[in-house]
C-alpha positions in Angstrom: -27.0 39.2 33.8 -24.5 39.9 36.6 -24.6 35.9 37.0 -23.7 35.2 33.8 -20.8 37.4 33.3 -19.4 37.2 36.7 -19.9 33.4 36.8 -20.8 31.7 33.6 -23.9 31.3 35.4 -26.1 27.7 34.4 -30.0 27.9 35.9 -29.9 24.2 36.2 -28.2 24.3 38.9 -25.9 21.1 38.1 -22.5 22.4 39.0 -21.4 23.7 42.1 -20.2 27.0 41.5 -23.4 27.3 39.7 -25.0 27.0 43.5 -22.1 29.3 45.2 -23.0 32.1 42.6 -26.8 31.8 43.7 -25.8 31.6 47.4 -23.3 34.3 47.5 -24.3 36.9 44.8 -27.7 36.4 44.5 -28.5 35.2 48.1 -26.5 37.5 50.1 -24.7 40.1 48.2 -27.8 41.2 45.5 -30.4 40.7 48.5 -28.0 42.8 50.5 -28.2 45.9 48.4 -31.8 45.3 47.6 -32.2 45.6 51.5 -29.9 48.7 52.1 -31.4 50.7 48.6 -35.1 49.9 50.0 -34.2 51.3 53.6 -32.3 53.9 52.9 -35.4 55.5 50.5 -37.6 54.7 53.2 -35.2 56.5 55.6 -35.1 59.3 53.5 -38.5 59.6 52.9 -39.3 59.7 56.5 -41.4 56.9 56.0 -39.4 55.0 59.1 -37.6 56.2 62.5 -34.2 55.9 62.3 -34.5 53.8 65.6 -35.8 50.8 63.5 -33.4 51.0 60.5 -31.7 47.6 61.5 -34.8 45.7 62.2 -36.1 46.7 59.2 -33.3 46.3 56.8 -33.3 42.6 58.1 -36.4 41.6 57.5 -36.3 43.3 54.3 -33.2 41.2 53.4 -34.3 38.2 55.0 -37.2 37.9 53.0 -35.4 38.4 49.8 -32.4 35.8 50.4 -35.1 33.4 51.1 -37.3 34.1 47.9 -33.9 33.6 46.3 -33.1 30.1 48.1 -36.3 29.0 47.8 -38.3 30.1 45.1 -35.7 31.0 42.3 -34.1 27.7 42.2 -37.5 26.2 41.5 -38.4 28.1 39.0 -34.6 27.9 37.4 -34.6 24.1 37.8 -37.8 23.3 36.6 -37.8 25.8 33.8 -34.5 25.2 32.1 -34.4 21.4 32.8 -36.3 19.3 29.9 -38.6 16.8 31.5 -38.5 13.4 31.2 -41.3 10.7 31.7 -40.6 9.6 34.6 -40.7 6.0 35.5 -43.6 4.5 37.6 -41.6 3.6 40.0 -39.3 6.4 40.4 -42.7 8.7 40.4 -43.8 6.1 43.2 -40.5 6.9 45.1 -40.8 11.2 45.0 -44.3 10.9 45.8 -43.4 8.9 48.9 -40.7 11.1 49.8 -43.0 14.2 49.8 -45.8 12.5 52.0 -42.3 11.4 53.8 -41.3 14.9 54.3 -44.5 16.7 54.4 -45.7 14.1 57.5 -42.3 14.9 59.2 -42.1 18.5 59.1 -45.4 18.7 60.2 -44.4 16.3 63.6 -41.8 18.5 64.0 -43.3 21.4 63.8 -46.6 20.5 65.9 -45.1 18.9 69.2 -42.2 21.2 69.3 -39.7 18.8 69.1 -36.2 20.4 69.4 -35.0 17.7 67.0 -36.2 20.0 63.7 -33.2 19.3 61.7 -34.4 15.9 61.6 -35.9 16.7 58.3 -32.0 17.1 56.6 -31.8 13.5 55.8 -34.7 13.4 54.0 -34.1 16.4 52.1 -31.1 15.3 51.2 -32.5 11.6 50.1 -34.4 14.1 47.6 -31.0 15.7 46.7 -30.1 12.5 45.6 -32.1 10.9 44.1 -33.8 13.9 42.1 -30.8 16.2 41.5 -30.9 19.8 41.5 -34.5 19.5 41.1 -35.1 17.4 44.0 -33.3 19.2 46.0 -35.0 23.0 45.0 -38.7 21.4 45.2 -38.1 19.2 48.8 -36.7 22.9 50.2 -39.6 24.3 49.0 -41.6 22.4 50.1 -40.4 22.3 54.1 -39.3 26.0 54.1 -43.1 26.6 53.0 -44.2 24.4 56.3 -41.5 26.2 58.5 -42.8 29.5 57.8 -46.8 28.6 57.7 -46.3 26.9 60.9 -44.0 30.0 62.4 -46.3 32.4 61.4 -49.2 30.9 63.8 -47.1 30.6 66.6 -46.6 26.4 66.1 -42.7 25.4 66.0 -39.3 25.7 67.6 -38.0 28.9 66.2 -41.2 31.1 68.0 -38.9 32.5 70.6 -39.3 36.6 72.3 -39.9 38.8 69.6 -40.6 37.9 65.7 -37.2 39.0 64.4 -35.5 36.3 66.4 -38.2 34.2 65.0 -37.4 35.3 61.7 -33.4 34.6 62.7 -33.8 31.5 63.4 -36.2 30.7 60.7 -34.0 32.1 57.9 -30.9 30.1 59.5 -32.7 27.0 59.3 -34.3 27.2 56.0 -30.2 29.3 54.3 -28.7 25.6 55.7 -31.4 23.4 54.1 -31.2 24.7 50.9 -27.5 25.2 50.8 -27.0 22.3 52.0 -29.6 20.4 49.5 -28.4 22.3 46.1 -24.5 21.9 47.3 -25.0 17.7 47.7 -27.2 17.8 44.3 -24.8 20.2 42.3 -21.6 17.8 43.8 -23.5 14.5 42.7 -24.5 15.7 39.1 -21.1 16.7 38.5 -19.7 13.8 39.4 -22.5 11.8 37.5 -21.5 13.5 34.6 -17.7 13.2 35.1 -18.4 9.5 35.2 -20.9 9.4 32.4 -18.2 11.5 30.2 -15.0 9.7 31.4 -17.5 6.1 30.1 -18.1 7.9 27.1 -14.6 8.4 26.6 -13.1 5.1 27.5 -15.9 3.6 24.9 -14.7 6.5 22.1 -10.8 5.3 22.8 -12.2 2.2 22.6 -13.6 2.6 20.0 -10.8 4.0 18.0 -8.6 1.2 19.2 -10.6 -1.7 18.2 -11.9 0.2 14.9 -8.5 1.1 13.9 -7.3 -0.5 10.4 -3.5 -0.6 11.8 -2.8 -3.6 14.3 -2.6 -1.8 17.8 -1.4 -3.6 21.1 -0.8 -2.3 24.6 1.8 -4.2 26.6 3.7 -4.3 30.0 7.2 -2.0 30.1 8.4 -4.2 32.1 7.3 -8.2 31.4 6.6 -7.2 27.9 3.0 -9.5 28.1 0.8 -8.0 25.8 -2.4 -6.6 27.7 -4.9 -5.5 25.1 -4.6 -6.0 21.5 -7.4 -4.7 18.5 -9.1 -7.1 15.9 -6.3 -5.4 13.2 -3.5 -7.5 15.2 -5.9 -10.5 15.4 -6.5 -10.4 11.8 -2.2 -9.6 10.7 -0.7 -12.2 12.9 -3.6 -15.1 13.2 -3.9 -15.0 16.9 -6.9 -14.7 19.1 -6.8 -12.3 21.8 -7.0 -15.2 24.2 -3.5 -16.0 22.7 -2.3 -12.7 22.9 -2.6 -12.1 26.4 -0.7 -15.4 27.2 1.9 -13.8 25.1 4.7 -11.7 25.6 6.5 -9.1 22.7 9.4 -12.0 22.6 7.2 -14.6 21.2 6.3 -12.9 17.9 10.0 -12.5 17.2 11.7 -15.3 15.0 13.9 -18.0 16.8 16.7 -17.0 13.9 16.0 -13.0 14.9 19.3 -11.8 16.2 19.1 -9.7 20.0 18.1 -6.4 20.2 19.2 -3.7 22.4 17.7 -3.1 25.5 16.3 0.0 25.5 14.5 -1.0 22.6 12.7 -3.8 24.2 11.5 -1.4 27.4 9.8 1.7 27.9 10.6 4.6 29.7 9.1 8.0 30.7 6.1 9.5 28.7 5.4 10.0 25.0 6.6 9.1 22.0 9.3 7.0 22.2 10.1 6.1 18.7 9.9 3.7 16.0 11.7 1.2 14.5 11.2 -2.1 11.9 11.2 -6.1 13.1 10.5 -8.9 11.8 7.5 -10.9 13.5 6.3 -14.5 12.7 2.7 -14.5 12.1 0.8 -18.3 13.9 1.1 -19.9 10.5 4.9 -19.1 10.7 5.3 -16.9 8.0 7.6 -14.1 8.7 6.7 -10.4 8.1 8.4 -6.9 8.7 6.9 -4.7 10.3 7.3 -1.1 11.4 6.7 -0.5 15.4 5.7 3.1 16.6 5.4 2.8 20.2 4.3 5.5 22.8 4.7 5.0 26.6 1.4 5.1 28.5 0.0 4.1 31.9 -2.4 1.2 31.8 -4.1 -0.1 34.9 -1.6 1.5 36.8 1.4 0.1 35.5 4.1 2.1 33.0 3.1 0.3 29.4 3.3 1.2 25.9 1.0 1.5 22.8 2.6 -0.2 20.1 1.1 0.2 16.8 2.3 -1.7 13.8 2.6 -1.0 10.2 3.1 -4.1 7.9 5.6 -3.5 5.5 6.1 -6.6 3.9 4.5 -6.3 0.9 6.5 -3.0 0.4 10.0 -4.3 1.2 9.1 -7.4 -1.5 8.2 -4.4 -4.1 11.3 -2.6 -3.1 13.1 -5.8 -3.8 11.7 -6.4 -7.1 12.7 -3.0 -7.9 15.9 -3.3 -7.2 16.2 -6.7 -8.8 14.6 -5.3 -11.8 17.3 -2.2 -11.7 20.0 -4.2 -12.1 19.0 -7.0 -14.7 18.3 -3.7 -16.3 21.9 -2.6 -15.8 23.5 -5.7 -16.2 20.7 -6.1 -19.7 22.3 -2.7 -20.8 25.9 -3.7 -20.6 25.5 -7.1 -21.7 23.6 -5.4 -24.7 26.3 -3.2 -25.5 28.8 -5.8 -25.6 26.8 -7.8 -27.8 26.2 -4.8 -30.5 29.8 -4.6 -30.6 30.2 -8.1 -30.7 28.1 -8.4 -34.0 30.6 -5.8 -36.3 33.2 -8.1 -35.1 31.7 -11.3 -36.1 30.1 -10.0 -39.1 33.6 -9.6 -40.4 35.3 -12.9 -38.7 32.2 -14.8 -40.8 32.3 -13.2 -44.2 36.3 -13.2 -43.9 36.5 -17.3 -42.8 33.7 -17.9 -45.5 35.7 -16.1 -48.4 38.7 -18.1 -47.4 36.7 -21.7 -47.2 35.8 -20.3 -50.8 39.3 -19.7 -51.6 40.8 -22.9 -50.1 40.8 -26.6 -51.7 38.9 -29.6 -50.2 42.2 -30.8 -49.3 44.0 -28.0 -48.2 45.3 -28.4 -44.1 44.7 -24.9 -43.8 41.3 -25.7 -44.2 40.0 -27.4 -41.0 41.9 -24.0 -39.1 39.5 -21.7 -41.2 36.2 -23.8 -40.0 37.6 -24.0 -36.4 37.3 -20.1 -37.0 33.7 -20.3 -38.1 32.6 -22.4 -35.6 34.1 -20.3 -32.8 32.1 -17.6 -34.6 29.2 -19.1 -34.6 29.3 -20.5 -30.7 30.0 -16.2 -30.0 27.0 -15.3 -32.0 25.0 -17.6 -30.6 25.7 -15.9 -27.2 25.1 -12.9 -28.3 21.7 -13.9 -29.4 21.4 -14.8 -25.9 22.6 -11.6 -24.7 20.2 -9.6 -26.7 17.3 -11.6 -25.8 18.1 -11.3 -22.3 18.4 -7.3 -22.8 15.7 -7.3 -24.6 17.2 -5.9 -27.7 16.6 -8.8 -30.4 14.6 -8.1 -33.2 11.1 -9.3 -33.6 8.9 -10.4 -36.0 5.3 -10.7 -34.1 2.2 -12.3 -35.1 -1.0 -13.4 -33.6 -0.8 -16.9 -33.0 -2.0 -19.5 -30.7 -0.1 -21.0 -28.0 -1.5 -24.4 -27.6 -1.3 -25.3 -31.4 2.5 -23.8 -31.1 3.4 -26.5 -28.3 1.1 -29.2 -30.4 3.5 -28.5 -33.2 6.8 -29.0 -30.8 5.7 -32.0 -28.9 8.0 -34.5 -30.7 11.3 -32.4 -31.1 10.4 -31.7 -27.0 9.8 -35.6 -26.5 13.4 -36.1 -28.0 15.4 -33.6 -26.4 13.8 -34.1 -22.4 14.5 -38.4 -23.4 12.5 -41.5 -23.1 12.9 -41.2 -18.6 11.3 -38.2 -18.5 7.1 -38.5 -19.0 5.6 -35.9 -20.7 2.5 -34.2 -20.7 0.4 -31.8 -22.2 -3.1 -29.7 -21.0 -3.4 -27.7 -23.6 -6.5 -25.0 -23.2 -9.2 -25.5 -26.6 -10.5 -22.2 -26.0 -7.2 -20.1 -25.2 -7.3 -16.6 -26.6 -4.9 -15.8 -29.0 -1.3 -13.5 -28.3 1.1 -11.4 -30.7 4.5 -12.9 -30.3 7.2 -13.9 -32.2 6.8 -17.7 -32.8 10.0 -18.3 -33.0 11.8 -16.7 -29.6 8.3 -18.7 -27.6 9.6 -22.1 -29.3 13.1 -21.1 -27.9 11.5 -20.0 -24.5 9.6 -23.4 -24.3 12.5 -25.5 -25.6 14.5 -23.7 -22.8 12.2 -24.1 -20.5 11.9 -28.4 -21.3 15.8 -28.7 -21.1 16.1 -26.7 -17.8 13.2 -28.7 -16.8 15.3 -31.9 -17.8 18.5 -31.8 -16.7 16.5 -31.2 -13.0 15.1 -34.8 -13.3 18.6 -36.5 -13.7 16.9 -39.7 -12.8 13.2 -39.1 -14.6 9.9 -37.8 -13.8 7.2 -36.0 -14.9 7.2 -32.7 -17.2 3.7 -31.1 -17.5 3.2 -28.4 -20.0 0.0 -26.5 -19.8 -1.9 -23.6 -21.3 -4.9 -22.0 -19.9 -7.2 -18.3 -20.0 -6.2 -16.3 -17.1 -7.4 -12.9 -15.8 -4.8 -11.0 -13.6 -6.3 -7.6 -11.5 -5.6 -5.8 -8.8 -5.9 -8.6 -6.0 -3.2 -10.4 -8.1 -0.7 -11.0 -5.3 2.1 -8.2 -5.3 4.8 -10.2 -4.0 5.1 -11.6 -7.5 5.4 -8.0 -9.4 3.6 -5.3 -10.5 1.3 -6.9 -13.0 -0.9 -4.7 -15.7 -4.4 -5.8 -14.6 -6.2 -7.8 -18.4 -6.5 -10.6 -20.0 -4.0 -13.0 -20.2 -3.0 -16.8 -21.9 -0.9 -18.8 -19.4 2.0 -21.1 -20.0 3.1 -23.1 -17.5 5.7 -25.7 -17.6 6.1 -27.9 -14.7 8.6 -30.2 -13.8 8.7 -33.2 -10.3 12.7 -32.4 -10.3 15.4 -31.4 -7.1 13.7 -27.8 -7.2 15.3 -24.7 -5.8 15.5 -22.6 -2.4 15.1 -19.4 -2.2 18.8 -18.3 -2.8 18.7 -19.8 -6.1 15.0 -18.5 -7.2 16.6 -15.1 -6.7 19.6 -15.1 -9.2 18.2 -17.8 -12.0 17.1 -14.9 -14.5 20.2 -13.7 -14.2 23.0 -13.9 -16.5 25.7 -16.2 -16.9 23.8 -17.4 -13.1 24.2 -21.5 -13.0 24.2 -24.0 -10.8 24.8 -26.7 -13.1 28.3 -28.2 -13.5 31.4 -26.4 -15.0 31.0 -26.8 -18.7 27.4 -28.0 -18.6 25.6 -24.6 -18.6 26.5 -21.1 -19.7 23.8 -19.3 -17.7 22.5 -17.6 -20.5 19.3 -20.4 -20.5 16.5 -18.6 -18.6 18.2 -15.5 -18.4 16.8 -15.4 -22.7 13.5 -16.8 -21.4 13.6 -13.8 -19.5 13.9 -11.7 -22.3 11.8 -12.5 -24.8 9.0 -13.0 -22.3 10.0 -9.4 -20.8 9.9 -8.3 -24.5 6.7 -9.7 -25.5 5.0 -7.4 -22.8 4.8 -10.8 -21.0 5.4 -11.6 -17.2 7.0 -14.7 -16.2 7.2 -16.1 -12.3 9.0 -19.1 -10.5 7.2 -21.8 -7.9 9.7 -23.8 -6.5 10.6 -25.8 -3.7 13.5 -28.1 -2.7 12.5 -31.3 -3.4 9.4 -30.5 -4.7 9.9 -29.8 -8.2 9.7 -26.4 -10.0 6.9 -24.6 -11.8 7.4 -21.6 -14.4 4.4 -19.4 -15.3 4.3 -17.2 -18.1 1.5 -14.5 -18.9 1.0 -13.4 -22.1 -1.2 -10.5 -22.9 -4.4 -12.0 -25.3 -5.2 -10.1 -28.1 -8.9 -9.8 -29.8 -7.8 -10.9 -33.6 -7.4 -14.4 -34.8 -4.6 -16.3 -34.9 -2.7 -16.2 -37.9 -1.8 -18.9 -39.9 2.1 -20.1 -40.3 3.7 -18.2 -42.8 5.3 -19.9 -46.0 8.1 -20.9 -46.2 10.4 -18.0 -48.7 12.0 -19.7 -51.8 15.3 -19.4 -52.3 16.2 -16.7 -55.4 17.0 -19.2 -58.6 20.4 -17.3 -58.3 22.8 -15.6 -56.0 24.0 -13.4 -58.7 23.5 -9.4 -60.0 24.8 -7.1 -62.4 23.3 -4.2 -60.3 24.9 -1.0 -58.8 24.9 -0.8 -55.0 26.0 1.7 -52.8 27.5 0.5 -49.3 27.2 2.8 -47.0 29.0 1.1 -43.4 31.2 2.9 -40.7 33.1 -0.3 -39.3 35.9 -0.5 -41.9 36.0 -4.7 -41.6 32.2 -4.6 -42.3 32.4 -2.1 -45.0 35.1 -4.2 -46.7 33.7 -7.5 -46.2 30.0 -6.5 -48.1 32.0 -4.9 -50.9 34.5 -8.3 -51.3 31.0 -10.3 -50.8 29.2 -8.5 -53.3 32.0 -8.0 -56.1 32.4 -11.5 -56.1 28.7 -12.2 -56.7 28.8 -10.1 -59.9 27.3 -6.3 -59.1 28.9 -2.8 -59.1 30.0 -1.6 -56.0 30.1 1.9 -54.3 31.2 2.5 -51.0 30.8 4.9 -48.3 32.2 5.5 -45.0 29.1 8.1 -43.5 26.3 9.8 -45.0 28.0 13.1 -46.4 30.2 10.7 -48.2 27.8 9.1 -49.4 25.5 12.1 -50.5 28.9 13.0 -52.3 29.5 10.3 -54.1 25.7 9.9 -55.4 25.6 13.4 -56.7 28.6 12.8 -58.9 27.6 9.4 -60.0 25.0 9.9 -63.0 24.4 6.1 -63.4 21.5 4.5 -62.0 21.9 3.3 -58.2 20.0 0.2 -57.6 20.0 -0.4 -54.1 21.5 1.5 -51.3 22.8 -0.9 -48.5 23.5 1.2 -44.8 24.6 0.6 -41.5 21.6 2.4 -39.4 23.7 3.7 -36.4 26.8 6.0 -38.0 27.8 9.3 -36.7 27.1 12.6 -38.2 24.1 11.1 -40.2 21.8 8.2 -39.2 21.1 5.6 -42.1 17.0 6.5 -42.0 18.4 10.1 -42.6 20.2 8.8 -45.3 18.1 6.5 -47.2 15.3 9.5 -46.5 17.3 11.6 -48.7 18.4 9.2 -51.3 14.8 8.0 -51.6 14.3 12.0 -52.2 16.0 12.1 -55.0 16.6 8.6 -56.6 12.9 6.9 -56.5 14.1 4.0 -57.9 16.5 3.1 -55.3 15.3 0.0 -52.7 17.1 0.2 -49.4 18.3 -2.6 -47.2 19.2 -1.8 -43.8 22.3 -3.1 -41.6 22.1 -3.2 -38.0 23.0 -4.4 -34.9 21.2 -2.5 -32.7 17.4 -2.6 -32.5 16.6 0.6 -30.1 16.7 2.9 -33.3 14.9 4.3 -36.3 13.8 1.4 -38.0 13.4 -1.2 -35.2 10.8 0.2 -32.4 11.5 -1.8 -29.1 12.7 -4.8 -31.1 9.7 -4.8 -33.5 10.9 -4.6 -37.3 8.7 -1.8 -38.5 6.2 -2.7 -41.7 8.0 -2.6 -45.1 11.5 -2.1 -44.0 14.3 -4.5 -45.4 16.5 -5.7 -42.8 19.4 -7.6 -42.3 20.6 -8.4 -38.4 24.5 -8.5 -37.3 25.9 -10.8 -37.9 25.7 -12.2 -41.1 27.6 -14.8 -43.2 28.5 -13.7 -46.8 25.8 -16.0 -48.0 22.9 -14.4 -46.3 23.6 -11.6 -47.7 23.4 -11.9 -51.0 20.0 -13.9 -50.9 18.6 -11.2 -48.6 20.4 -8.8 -51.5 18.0 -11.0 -53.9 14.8 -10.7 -52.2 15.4 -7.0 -51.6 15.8 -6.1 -55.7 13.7 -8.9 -57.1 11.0 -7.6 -54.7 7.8 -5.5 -55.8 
């Protein structure tokens, strides 16, 4: 007990204050109060003379502190020390050494050779080979001969009297085992100093070569890598072979610009930062990478632990992002624009119309109205463009199937690319069908075919292909965030001048063009864009100078069959009414145009600037209202909250909605919802009064 409080006392002996706290506490101090405690009551008792106190106490002591050298750490090695099977050979080698020592003890002891410590070699062979055990059992084992051999008179240490016998006895048998257990003790602990430091290195080692993130170690100084893990093998493509030919310098690009010096060298201890480069990987593609380094010594030498983090695939996301924020932005503006645009040109239309109606054949002021309207219509067309783009057109979807759509445009596409240009379509049999509005993919794939054109000024080859595709989670991510499913592909491919990277980066945007002044408005792909984006579709570039250009679009499939085209409407036997219709508009042009439109086509007109107006003027009109005509977006009352109420009251009026926008009650994310009448800005006069037709002669 007092060993193993005082000293954190181990029995086995393997550690050498283990051995001191045997030798010192239990050897010598506990032996030495044993002696004195056992005297002292003999003393007492008058068992002894007082003359003989000393001789007495030292034989009683001596013979304890050698029980204690000798016996105890047998027992305490051999007890608490699980045996092993022992190899035959290593059981051939102690059994050798005990005849060894047994046979030389005995010489010793038998011809009184004065050479007795002869023995300590041997002894200590046993120390070291055997450990603590060893050492214990060959102590025991001479210290046993010593004492026999003493005892009858045989021996170096029989001198005048036994207790300088026994002194010189207990002197040579305290050095052998101190001796013995202090070289065994020192050699196990460095054995297992060794064994754990191995263990160690192969743990570190471990976690170096086992680590997912590419980890190198290289010189502060040179910069040569010296070790590198299978993570950095695998990211850059080189074999470690290669690496450690290699310095820091040669995974940097030839185009990188300098970097500061202390960033390239390392310095003290510890964490010395981080920071991002660009490396070029053995193929030659270039990567970013974030470096956290850590200074370190390696064989000697001041190095660092770098440990890279690839971050390309998240700068390319952050990238989309951002190029996805702002054709948001600029999708929102040029939105906005083109809803304000649409009031305008609804009136510029229905006003130059009325006039042409107004004018003679021959009148010269006539060809000045129809430059009007064509002006008009080149704006509306780019605002068709613009909401597509934004994504704010209205659509009528349907399930259809791509392949026989293109099989139906192959000869308007044959005339519009020209007789230079071959074309070509692989059109998938089996390809599933998609809800989309037939008409904005026709203008997508007729976009697509002049684009396609004008980049083979001199012919080639224009491919147009369709095809099942399933898009998951190992779908590349430097092309976008794709919605793992089922998709139908359309691809058109051109051999033309294709584009670098600069211009693969801005061609979806708008009013974007590298064609000639007065060739291109930009407004081309940046629709395709669009109405793909709006069709919950995804569309990608391939392109290389030289090397032609690719497009790809993904469509999401859908489980129902495709529909077949719808008729064709025929057109109301007359434009004419005698009906009563309420006008219900907040643009003042707009408002005036549909009642001059509307007047002239025969029906009763009642206008409206809001909804409270408009709720006025039907409470105090007793006739019947026919049809109630309403702008959808007007302040202090929407036109669904209008016609809501109306409806409410009046059952048998029909309602025919005006709008330019399509983010509103009626029109959800550009899709007209089911049995709604509606009439997109802008309009011509004639338009709407068929639309005003269909509406009231209509079930």
């Amino acid at each position: 007990m007092l060993l193993q409080r005082v000293a954190r006392f181990r029995p086995s002996l393997d550690r050498l204050q283990d051995v001191l706290a045997l030798v010192l506490l239990a050897g010598i101090l506990s032996t030495a109060v044993s002696a004195t405690v056992g005297v002292t009551s003999l003393l007492l008792s008058g068992s002894t003379p007082s003359t003989s106190v000393g001789r007495l106490w030292f034989v009683w002591w001596s013979g304890d502190a050698m029980g204690t050298l000798i016996v105890a750490p047998v027992f305490l090695t051999w007890l608490t020390t699980p045996r092993l099977r022992e190899p035959l050979a290593r059981a051939a080698e102690a059994l050798t050494l005990l005849v060894i020592l047994v046979a030389l003890t005995s010489v010793l002891f038998l011809t009184r050779i004065s050479y007795v410590y002869a023995v300590f070699p041997f002894a200590i062979w046993a120390a070291l080979r055997f450990g603590p055990r060893g050492a214990a059992t060959a102590t025991l084992l001479v210290s046993s001969l010593a004492v026999w051999y003493t005892l009858n008179g045989l021996g170096p240490f029989v001198a005048s009297t036994p207790t300088h016998n026994l002194a010189l006895l207990q002197s040579f048998i305290g050095l052998l085992a101190v001796t013995t257990l202090v070289i065994a003790a020192l050699l196990t602990e460095r054995t297992a100093a060794e064994q754990a430091l191995t263990e160690s290195e192969a743990h570190y080692r471990l976690l170096f070569e086992r680590n997912p993130n590419p980890l190198c170690v290289y010189d502060a100084e040179t910069l040569a890598f010296l070790a590198v893990n299978e993570a950095a093998v695998r990211l850059y493509g080189y074999s470690r072979a290669e690496f450690l030919e290699m310095t820091l310098k040669d995974l940097r690009p030839p185009d990188d610009g300098p970097r500061p010096q202390s960033q390239s060298t390392i310095s003290g201890e510890g964490l010395v930062g981080a920071g991002e480069w660009r490396h070029r990987k053995k193929d030659g593609t270039a990567i970013v990478v974030e470096i956290t380094r850590h200074a370190l010594t390696f064989a000697g030498r001041p190095a660092a632990l770098a440990m890279a983090h690839d971050l390309t695939q998240r700068r390319s996301l952050e990238s989309q992002l951002l190029q996805s924020q702002k054709m948001e932005a600029v999708g929102q503006l040029a939105g906005g624009i083109a809803h304000d645009f649409n009031n305008l040109l609804t009136a510029i239309f229905g006003s130059s119309d009325l006039l042409l109606e107004d004018l003679s054949v021959d009148d010269q002021r006539r060809s000045d109205v129809e430059d009007i309207k064509q002006a008009a219509q080149r704006a509306a067309a780019l605002t068709r463009q613009l909401l597509a783009f934004s994504r704010q057109q209205v659509l009528a979807p349907q399930v259809l199937d791509l392949s026989a759509l293109i099989a139906d445009l192959e000869k308007m596409l044959r005339r519009v690319i020209g007789e230079d240009v071959e074309f070509r379509t692989v059109l998938a049999p089996d390809l599933g069908a998609v809800r989309a509005d037939p008409g904005q993919l026709e203008q997508v794939i007729v976009n697509l075919a002049v684009n396609a054109r004008d980049a083979m000024p001199y012919g080639g080859k224009l491919t147009v292909e369709t095809a099942n595709v399933d898009l998951d989670e190992a779908y590349p991510q430097e092309r976008g965030l794709v919605v793992p499913g089922r998709y139908a592909m359309l691809a058109v491919t051109d051999t033309g001048i294709g584009m670098d990277a600069h211009v693969k980066a801005h061609i979806f945007e708008p009013f974007f063009t590298t064609k000639e002044k007065g060739k291109g408005t930009g407004l081309g792909l940046a629709t395709v864009y669009g109405i793909v984006k709006q069709s919950d579709g995804y569309i990608w570039v391939y392109s290389e100078p030289g090397r032609g250009t690719s497009f790809k679009i993904y469509l999401p499939r859908v489980e129902a069959v495709a529909e077949p085209p719808a008729p064709k409407a025929m057109p109301p036997a007359s434009l004419r009414g005698s009906e009563t219709v309420l006008v219900v508009e907040d643009e003042a042009a707009v408002r005036n145009l549909v009642r001059r439109v509307l007047e002239a086509h025969g029906y009763s007109v009642l206008v409206a600037a809001d909804g409270p107006e408009a709720l006025r003027l039907i409470e105090s009109h007793h006739e019947p209202i026919h049809l109630l005509v309403t702008d959808v977006v007007m302040p202090k009352m929407s036109g669904r909250q209008l016609a809501e109420r109306v409806v409410s009251t009046r059952r048998e009026t029909k309602v025919l909605y005006l709008s330019g926008y399509t983010d509103d009650a009626i029109v959800h994310h550009g899709v007209l919802a089911p049995g709604i009448a509606f009439l997109q800005k802008p309009f011509t006069p004639r338009a709407l009064a068929r639309k005003l037709r269909e509406v009231l002669d209509g079930g």
